[in-house]
N, C-alpha and C positions, 0 to 999 in steps of 0.2 A: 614387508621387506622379505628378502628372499631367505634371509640369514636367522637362527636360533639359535641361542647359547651360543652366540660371540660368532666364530666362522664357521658356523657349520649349517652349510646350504641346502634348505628341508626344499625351498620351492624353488628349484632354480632359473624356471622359465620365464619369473616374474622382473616388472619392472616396478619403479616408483613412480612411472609412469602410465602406468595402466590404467583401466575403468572396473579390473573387476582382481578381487582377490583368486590367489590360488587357495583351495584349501584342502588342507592334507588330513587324511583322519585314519588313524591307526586303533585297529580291531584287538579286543583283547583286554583281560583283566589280568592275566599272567604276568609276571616281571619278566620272565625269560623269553617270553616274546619280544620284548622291549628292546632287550640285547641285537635279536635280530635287526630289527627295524633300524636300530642307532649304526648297524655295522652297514645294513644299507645305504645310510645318508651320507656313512662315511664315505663311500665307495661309488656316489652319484646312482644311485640303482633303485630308490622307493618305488619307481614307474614300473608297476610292471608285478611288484613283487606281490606275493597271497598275503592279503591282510588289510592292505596299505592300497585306500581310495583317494584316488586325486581329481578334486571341480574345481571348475572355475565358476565366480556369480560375482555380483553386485550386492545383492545381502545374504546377512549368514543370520537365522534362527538358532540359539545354542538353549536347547532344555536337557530336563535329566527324569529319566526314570527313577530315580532314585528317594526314597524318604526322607524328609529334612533337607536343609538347609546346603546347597551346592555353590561354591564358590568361583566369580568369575577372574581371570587374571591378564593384564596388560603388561606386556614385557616384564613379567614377574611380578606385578606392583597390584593389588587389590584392586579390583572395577566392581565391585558389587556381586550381587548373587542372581542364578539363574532363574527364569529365563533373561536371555540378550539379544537384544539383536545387533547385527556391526554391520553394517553399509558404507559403501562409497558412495561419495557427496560430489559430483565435479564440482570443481573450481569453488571449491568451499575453502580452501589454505593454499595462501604462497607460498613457494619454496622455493629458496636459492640455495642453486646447484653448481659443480663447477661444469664448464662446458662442455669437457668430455662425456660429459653422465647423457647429454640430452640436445643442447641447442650449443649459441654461441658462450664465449669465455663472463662468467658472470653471469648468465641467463637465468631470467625469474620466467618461473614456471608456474602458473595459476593452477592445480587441480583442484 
């Protein structure tokens, strides 16, 4: 989805309709970089800005340099530890959408 932490639109060029993820990856072990990057999202501006890499793909490999034990997380919620991989599946879930989002009123949409 386009949206993080409730309304705040990190990818905004993306659809639920798509085939491949946006994915947004912010540089930096700083917190006060962080600042930046949040004031950017606020203000529709990640594209563009030093730090902040934006792909698109079909699957994501997520590993870690790092020692021990790295934790992976789904809309905030525990998914296991790294490495992950996250892919799109066409037409692996249906979803019903209202019609403005995509098709007609009611529209089941197979991705």
């Amino acid at each position: 989805m386009r949206n993080y932490g409730g309304d705040f639109e990190i990818a905004r060029s993306v659809s639920l309709l798509d085939d491949e993820f946006e994915v947004v990856l912010f540089e930096g072990r700083v917190s006060l970089r962080y600042v930046k990057y949040f004031a950017g999202m606020a203000a529709g501006r990640l594209s563009g800005m030093e730090g902040v890499t934006i792909l698109r793909t079909d699957r994501v490999v997520v590993t870690t340099v790092e020692q021990g034990p790295a934790y992976a997380q789904i809309d905030g919620e525990f998914a296991g530890h790294l490495p992950a991989e996250v892919r799109i599946v066409p037409r692996a879930l249906t979803v019903l959408m209202p019609g403005e989002y995509g098709g007609g009123a009611g529209h089941v949409m197979a991705q």
